[in-house]
C-alpha positions in Angstrom: 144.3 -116.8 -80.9 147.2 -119.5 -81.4 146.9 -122.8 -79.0 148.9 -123.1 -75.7 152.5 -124.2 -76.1 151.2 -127.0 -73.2 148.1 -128.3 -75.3 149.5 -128.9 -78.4 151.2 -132.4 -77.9 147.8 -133.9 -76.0 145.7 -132.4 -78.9 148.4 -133.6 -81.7 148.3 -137.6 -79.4 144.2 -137.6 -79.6 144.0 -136.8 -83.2 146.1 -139.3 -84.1 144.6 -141.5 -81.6 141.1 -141.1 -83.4 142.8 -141.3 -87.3 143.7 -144.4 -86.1 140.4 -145.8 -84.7 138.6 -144.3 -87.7 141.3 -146.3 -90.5 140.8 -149.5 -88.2 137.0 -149.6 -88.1 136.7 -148.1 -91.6 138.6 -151.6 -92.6 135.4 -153.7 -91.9 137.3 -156.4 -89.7 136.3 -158.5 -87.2 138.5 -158.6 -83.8 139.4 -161.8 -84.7 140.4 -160.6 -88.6 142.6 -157.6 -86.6 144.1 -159.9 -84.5 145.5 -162.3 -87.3 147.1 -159.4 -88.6 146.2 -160.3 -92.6 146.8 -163.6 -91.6 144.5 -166.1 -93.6 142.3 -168.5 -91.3 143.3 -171.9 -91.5 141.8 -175.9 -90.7 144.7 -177.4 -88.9 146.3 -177.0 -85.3 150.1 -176.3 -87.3 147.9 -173.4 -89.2 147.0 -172.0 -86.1 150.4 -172.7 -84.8 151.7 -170.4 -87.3 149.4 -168.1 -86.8 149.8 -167.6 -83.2 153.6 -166.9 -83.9 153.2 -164.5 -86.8 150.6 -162.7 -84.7 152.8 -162.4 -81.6 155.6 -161.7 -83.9 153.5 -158.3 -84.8 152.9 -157.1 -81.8 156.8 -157.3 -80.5 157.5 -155.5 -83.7 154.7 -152.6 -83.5 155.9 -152.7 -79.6 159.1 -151.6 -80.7 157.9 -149.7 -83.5 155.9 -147.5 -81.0 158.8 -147.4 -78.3 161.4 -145.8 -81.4 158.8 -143.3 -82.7 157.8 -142.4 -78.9 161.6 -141.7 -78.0 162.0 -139.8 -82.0 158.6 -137.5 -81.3 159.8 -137.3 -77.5 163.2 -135.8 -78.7 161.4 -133.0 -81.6 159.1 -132.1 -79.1 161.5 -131.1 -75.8 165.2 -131.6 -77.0 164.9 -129.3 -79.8 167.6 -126.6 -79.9 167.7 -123.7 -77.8 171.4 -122.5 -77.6 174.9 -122.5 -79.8 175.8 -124.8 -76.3 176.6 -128.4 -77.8 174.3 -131.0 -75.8 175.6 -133.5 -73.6 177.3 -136.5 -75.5 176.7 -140.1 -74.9 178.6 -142.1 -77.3 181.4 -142.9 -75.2 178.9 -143.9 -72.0 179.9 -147.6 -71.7 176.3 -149.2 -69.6 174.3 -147.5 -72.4 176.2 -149.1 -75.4 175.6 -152.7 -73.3 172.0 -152.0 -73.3 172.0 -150.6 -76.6 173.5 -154.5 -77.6 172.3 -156.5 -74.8 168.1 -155.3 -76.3 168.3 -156.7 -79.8 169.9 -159.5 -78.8 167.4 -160.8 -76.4 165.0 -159.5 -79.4 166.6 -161.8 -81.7 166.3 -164.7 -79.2 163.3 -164.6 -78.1 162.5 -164.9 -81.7 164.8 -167.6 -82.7 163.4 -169.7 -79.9 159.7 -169.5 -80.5 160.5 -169.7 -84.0 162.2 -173.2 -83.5 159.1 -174.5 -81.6 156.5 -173.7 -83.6 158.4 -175.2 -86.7 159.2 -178.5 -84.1 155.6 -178.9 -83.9 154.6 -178.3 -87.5 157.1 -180.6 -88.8 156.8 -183.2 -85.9 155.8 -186.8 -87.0 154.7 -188.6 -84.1 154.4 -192.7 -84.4 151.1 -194.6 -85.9 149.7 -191.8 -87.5 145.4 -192.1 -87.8 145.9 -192.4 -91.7 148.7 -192.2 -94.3 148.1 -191.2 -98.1 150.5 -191.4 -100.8 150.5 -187.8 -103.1 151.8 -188.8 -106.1 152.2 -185.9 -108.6 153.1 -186.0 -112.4 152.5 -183.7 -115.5 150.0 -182.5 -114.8 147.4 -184.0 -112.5 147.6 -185.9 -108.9 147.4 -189.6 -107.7 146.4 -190.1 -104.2 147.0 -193.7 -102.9 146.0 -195.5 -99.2 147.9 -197.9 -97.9 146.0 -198.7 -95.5 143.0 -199.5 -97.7 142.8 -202.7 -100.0 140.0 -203.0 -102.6 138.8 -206.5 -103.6 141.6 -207.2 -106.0 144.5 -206.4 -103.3 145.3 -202.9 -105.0 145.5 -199.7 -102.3 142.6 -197.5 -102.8 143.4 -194.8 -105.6 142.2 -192.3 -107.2 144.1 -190.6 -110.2 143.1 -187.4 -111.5 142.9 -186.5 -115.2 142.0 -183.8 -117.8 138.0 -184.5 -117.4 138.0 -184.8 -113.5 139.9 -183.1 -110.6 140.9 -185.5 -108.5 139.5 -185.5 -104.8 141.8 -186.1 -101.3 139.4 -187.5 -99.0 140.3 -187.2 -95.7 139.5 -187.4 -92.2 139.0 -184.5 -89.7 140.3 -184.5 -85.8 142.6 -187.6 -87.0 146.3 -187.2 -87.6 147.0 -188.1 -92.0 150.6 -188.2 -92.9 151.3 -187.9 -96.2 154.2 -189.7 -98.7 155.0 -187.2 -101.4 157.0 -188.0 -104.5 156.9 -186.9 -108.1 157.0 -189.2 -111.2 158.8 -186.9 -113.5 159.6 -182.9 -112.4 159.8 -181.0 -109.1 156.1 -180.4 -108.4 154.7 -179.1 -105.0 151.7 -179.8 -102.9 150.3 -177.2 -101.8 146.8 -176.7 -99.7 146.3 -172.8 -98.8 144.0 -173.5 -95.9 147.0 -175.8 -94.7 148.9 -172.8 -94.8 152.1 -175.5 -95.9 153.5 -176.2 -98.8 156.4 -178.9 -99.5 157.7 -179.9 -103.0 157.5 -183.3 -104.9 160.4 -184.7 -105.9 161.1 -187.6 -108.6 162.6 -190.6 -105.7 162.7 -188.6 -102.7 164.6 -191.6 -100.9 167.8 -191.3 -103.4 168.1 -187.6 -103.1 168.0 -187.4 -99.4 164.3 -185.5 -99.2 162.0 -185.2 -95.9 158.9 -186.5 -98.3 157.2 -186.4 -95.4 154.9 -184.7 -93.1 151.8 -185.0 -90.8 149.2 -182.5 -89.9 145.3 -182.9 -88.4 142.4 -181.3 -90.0 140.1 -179.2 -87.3 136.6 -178.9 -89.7 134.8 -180.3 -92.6 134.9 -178.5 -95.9 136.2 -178.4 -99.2 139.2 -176.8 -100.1 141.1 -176.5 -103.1 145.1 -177.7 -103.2 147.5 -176.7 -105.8 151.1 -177.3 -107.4 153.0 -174.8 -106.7 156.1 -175.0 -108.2 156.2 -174.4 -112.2 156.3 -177.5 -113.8 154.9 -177.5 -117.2 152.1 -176.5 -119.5 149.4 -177.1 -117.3 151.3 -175.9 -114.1 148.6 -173.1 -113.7 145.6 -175.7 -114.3 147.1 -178.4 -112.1 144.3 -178.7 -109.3 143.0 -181.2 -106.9 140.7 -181.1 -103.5 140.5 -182.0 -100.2 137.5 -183.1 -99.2 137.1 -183.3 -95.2 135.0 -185.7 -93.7 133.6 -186.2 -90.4 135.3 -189.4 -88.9 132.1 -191.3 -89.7 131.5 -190.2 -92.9 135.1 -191.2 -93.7 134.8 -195.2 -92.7 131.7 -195.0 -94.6 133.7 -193.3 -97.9 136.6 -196.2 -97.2 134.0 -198.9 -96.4 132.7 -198.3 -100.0 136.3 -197.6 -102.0 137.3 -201.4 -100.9 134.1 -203.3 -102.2 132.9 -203.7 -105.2 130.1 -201.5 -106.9 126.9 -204.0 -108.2 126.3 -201.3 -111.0 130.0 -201.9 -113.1 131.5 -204.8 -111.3 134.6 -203.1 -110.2 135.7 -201.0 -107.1 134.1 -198.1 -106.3 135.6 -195.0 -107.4 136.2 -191.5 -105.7 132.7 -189.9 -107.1 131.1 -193.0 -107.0 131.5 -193.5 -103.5 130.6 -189.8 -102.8 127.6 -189.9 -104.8 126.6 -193.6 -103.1 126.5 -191.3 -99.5 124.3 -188.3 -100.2 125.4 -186.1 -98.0 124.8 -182.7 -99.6 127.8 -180.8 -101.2 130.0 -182.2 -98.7 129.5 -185.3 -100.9 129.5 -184.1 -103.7 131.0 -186.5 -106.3 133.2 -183.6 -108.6 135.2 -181.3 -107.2 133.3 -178.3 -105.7 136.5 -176.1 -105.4 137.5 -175.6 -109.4 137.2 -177.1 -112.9 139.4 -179.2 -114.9 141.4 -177.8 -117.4 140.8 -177.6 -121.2 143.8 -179.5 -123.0 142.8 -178.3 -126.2 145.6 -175.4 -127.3 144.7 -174.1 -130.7 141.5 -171.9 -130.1 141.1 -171.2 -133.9 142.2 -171.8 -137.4 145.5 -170.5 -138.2 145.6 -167.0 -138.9 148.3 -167.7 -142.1 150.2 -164.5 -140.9 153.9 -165.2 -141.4 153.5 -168.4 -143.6 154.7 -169.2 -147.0 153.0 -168.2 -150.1 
């Protein structure tokens, strides 16, 4: 014995209710994970800045999503045809064409304006920023330089990265860094995922009218690996550095070591040095934590002689 013609369309709603719960939960995600919406977790106050938007963004869009599939399932269901009699027309009723114009562009408003403010804040520079840090990016490695921060002989800070080490951003957490990017040879671009931010590297920024620059804070410690991300070269894929976040604290103590002078080689400490000087666990660890550097070394083998000259 068939179903009721009445109990059909709450039976149809709870199945799909419960195929929907089911594929939810059979994901494995937190609430927090279903919230984001696929969007990765990030360390700074612009990441979560972003987030907020694209998250909000979602549900306005499965809002309307729901509201058009409602109305579509509403009109299968009880507007399906019954007679030769032509239903009644609306596509000359005047206040329903306003509406059907004055939605979508309130939509696209709303949009446009939140848009605008969450990119404000994200690519605000306020004055006297905590710390600055010149990136400095060239085929195919990083240079990281501090203004701020003299070592005995008058020279900023530095640390330059190379085939046999990836070189380490050290950086403060719950200050504000701005960093001064520019590119000694090819577009390159800066690039930290947990930043969720990416700007490109440009050889003199300052003659080809570029915004080099930008500010953000870090929320936590950790390491986390940056990357170019632009193609640039050879090496492009293998061009790595790191971020390595420090407690406030632990920072001054890092900096209070890079400007003197280490008794053991009679120069300035160095990034790993200085790291290694602190013992304080992987967080100071001396190498990079987050990759490897690359192998420079491009013939694997001896030449197979295929295709040469007898």
């Amino acid at each position: 014995m068939g179903l009721k013609e009445g109990t059909r369309l709450p039976r149809l709603v709870k199945v799909t209710g419960l195929i929907g719960l089911v594929g939810v939960a059979a994901t494995g995600c937190t609430t927090n994970e279903v919230l984001r919406f696929g969007w990765p977790q990030g360390v700074t106050p612009q990441a979560e800045s972003m987030r907020q938007l694209w998250t909000w963004s979602v549900i306005a869009a499965l809002a309307v999503g729901v509201l058009v599939w409602g109305l579509i399932f509403w009109s299968v269901a009880f507007h399906r045809k019954k007679s030769e009699e032509l239903p009644r027309q609306f596509q000359y009723n005047l206040p329903l064409e306003i509406i059907y114009s004055a939605i979508p562009f309130v939509m696209v408003v709303v949009l446009f304006y939140f848009t605008a403010v969450t990119q404000n804040y994200v690519l605000a520079k306020p004055a006297n920023p905590d710390v600055k840090v010149n990136v400095v990016s060239f085929q195919w490695n990083w240079e990281f330089n501090y203004p701020g921060y003299r070592t005995p002989d008058g020279q900023p800070v530095r640390t330059v990265g190379s085939s046999e080490e990836i070189p380490l951003l050290v950086l403060p957490t719950d200050s504000s860094v701005e960093y001064h990017l520019s590119s000694t040879d090819v577009i390159h671009s800066f690039f930290v995922p947990e930043f969720h931010f990416k700007r490109d590297t440009f050889p003199h920024p300052d003659k080809n009218n570029q915004d080099n620059v930008f500010q953000n804070t870090i929320d936590r410690e950790g390491s986390f690996v940056g990357r170019c991300a632009e193609l640039c070269g050879t090496y492009h894929s293998m061009m790595n550095f790191e971020v390595r976040a420090l407690s406030k604290d632990k920072f001054d103590q890092y900096m209070g070591l890079r400007t003197r002078i280490n008794p053991q080689t009679g120069s300035p400490y160095t990034a790993s040095e200085a790291l290694g000087e602190m013992k304080c666990g992987e967080l100071c660890a001396p190498r990079a934590v987050t990759g490897v550097p690359f192998d420079t070394e491009r013939t694997g083998g001896k030449p197979s002689g295929i295709g040469t000259a007898n």
